[in-house]
C-alpha positions as CSV (number, residue, x, y, z in Angstrom):
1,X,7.5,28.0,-4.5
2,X,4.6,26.3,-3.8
3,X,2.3,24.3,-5.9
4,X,-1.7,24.3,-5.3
5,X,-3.9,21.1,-5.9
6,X,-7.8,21.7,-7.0
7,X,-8.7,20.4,-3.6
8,X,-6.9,23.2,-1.9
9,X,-8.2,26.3,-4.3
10,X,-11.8,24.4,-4.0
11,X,-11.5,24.5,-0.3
12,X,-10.6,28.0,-0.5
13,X,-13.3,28.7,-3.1
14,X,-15.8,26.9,-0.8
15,X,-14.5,28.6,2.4
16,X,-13.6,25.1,4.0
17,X,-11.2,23.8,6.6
18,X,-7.7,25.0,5.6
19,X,-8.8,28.1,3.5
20,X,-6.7,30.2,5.3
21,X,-4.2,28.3,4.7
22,X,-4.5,28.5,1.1
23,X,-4.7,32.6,1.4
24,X,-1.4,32.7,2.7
25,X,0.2,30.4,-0.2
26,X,-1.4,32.8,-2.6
27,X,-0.3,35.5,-0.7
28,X,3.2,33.7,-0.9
29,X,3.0,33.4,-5.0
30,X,1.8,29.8,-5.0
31,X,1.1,28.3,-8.6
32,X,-0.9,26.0,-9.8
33,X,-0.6,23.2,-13.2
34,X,-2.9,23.9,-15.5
35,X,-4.3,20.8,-15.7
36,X,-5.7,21.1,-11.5
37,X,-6.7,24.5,-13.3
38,X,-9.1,22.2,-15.4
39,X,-9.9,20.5,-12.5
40,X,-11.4,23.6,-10.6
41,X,-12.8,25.3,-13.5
42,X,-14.6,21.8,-14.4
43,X,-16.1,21.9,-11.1
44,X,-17.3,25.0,-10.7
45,X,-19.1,24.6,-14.0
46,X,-20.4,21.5,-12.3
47,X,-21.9,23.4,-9.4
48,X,-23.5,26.0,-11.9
49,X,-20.9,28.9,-12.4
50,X,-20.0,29.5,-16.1
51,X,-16.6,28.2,-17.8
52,X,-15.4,32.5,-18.3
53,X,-17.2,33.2,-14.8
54,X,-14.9,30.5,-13.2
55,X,-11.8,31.4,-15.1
56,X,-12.3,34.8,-14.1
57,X,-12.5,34.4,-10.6
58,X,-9.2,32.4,-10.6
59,X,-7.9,35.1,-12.5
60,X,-8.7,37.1,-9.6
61,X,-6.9,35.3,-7.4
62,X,-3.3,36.2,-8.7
63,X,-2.6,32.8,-9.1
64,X,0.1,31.7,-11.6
65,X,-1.0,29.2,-14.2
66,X,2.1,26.7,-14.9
67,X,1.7,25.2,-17.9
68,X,1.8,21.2,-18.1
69,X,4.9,20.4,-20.7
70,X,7.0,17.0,-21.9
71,X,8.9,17.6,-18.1
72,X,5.8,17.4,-16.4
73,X,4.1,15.1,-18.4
74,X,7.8,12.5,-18.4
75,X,7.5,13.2,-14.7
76,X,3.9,12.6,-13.8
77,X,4.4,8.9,-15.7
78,X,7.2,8.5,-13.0
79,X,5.3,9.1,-10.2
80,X,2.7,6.5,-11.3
81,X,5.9,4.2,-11.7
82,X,7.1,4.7,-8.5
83,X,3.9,4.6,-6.5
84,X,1.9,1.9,-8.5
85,X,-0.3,1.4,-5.9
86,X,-1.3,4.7,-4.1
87,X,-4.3,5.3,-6.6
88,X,-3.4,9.0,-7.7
89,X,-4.9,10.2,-10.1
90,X,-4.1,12.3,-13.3
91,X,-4.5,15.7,-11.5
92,X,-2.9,14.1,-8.2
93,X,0.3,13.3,-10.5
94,X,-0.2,16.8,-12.6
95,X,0.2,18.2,-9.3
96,X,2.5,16.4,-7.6
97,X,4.7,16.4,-10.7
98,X,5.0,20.1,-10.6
99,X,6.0,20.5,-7.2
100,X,9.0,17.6,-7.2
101,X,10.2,19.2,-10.7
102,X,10.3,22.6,-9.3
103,X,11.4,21.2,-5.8
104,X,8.5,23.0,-4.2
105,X,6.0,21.7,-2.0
106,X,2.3,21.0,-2.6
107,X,-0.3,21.6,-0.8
108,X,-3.7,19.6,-0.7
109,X,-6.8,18.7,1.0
110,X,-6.4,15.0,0.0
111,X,-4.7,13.4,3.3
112,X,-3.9,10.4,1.3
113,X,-0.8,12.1,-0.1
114,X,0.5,12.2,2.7
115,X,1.5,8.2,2.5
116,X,3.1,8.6,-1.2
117,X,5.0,11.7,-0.2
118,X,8.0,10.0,1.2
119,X,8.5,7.2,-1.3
120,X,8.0,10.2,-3.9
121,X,10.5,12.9,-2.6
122,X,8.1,15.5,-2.5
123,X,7.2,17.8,0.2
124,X,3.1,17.3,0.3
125,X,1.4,19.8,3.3
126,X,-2.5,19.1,4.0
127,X,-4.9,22.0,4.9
128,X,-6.6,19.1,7.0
């Protein structure tokens, strides 16, 4: 399995570096929580697309929507436990969450990930 963060679907959506890269996972059956779901959808909306137009073209995608639950939530508190000082963020946890619950790896445009990944357990791949 692996798990998308907004960055990566936004870089695909934007047709940045690493979008290829983010075809493939798709391609693979990558998910993605619901809560970097937000995340997308909320910038899209941002850049002018309506909230159904946006959640339609994920749709389109085939991408699995996992939803964010106690296990995630419990495990997302960890993270921010046992990397106090890395500066993730909500979605960054949401995400990484996911992926060390399901023992999957994530994949991200944010290169700074990279640096919590070991002390975390968690396989993190940039598209960068």
């Amino acid at each position: 399995m692996i798990i998308l963060d907004a960055s990566a679907v936004l870089a695909l959506l934007q047709d940045e570096a690493g979008a290829d890269e983010v075809e493939v996972a798709i391609e693979q059956g990558a998910v993605i929580s619901a809560v970097n779901l937000s995340e997308v959808l909320t910038k899209m909306v941002d850049a002018g697309t309506s909230a159904d137009e946006a959640a339609d073209l994920i749709v389109s995608l085939f991408v699995e929507i996992v939803p964010f639950g106690l296990g995630s939530a419990r495990d997302s508190a960890r993270i921010r436990t046992d990397a106090p000082d890395t500066g993730l963020s909500f979605g960054d946890r949401a995400c990484l969450s996911l992926a060390r619950v399901e023992g999957a790896a994530a994949i991200t445009a944010d290169r700074a990930w990279l640096e919590s990944a070991g002390t975390l357990g968690i396989d993190v791949r940039s598209i960068r």
